[in-house]
N, C-alpha and C positions, 0 to 999 in steps of 0.2 A: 077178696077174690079167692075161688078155690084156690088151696094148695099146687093141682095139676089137672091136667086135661085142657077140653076144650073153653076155650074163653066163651063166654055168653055176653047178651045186650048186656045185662046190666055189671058184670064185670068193666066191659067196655065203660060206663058211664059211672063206674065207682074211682076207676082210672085218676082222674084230677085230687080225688080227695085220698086215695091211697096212693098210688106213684109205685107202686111195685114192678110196672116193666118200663120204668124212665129209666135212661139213657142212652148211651150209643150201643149197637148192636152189628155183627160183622157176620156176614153168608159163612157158610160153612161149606166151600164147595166138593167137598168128600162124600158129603151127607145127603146135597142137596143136589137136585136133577131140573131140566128145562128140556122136554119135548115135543115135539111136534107130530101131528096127524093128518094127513091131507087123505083124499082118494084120486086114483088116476085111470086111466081105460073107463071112462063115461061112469067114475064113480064105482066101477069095479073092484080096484084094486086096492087096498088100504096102502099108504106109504109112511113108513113109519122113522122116528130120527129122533136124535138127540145132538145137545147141546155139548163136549167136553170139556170146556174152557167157559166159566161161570165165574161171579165177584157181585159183591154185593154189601151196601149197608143201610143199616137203618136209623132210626133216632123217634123215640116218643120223649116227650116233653112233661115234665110234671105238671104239665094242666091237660093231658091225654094227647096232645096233638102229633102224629104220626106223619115220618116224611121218610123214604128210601129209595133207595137207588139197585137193582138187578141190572147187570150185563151179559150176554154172552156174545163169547167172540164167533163171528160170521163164519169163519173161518173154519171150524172145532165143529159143526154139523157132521153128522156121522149117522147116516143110513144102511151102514154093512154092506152097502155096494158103491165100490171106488170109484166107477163113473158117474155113477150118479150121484152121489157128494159131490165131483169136479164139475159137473153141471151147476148143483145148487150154489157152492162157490163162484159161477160166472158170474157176465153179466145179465143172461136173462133169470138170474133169481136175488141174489141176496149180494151180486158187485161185491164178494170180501176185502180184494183188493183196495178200492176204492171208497169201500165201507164197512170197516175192520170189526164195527161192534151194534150192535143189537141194545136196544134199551127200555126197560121198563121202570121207569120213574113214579113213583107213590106218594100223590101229594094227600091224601087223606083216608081214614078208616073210619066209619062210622056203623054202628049195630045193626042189623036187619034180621029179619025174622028168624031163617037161617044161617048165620053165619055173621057175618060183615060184607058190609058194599064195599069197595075199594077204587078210589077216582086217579086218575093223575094218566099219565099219556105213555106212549110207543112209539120211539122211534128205529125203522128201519130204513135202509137207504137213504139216510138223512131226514126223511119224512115224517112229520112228527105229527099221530093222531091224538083226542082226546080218550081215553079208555076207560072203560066202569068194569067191574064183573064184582060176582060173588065170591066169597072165600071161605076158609073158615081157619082159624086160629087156636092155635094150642099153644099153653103155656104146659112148660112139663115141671116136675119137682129136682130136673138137673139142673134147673137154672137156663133150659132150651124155649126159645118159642120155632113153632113150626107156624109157614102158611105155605093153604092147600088149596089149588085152584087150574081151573080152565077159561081159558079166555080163547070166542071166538072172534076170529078174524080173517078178512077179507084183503088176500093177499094184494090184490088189484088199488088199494087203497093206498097200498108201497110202493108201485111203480113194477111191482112182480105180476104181467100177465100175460108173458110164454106160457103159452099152450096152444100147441099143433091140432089143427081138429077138434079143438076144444077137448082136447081128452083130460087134461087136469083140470080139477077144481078151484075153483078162485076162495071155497070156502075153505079155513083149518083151523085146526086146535092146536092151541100151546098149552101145556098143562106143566106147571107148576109146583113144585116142591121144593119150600125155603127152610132151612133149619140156620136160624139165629142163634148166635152164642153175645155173651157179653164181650161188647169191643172195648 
């Protein structure tokens, strides 16, 4: 595998017979960000937020097999406008109360053309969908791996589908930023 940068297919597939990113691996939530993009006013308005409260681990297996765990707390959404956070907080969006955490679950990584595919599920509001997206991975020469990614999703699919006059979008982006250390 190179030294550093971006991992490629066939780093990914040299994995089992080299094992240079086996073992457990822990989020780095300093480093590492989880935000979101929606638009609102019939798609007018961008609404823009983030995630404060972030955890996370991973684990490759010395025959390449990749399985982890991202959280962020429901709660820790943070749009720079306080009502509207206490909104997203309710229950017509994300129930914090009720439903304290956010999860992206990673049951596998496999090579693709650009990047890696990435499978395993999302649970919000207790609902737990299947979920695919593209990513891309860095190994660096600190001993960090990063993964970089957008995952669209259809908030409606949560149980999240407040909107007055249809002004918000049922469509959003989570975009992704993992930085791994050795756990």
């Amino acid at each position: 595998m190179a030294p550093a940068g971006q991992v490629t297919a066939s780093d990914l597939r040299a994995m089992p017979t080299d094992a240079a990113l086996a073992g457990s691996w822990t989020l780095d939530p300093s480093r590492s960000s989880i935000s979101l993009r929606s638009k609102s006013m019939w798609g007018l308005a961008p609404v823009k937020g983030s995630f404060r409260e972030i955890a996370g681990t991973g684990t490759v297996s010395p025959d390449g097999q990749v399985s982890g765990i991202i959280t962020a707390a429901a709660a820790s959404v943070d749009t720079k406008i306080a009502k509207r956070d206490a909104h997203l907080r309710s229950a017509d969006f994300f129930d914090a109360d009720a439903h304290p955490h956010i999860t992206v679950r990673v049951a596998g990584i496999t090579p693709a053309s650009q990047g890696v595919t990435v499978t395993g599920t999302l649970t919000v509001r207790d609902r737990t969908r299947p979920l695919t997206f593209g990513a891309t991975v860095s190994a660096l020469d600190t001993g960090e791996v990063w993964l970089d990614a957008e995952i669209q999703v259809n908030r409606a699919d949560y149980g999240m589908t407040w909107s007055p006059m249809r002004m918000a979008s049922m469509h959003n982006t989570i975009t992704i930023h993992a930085v791994f250390t050795r756990g």
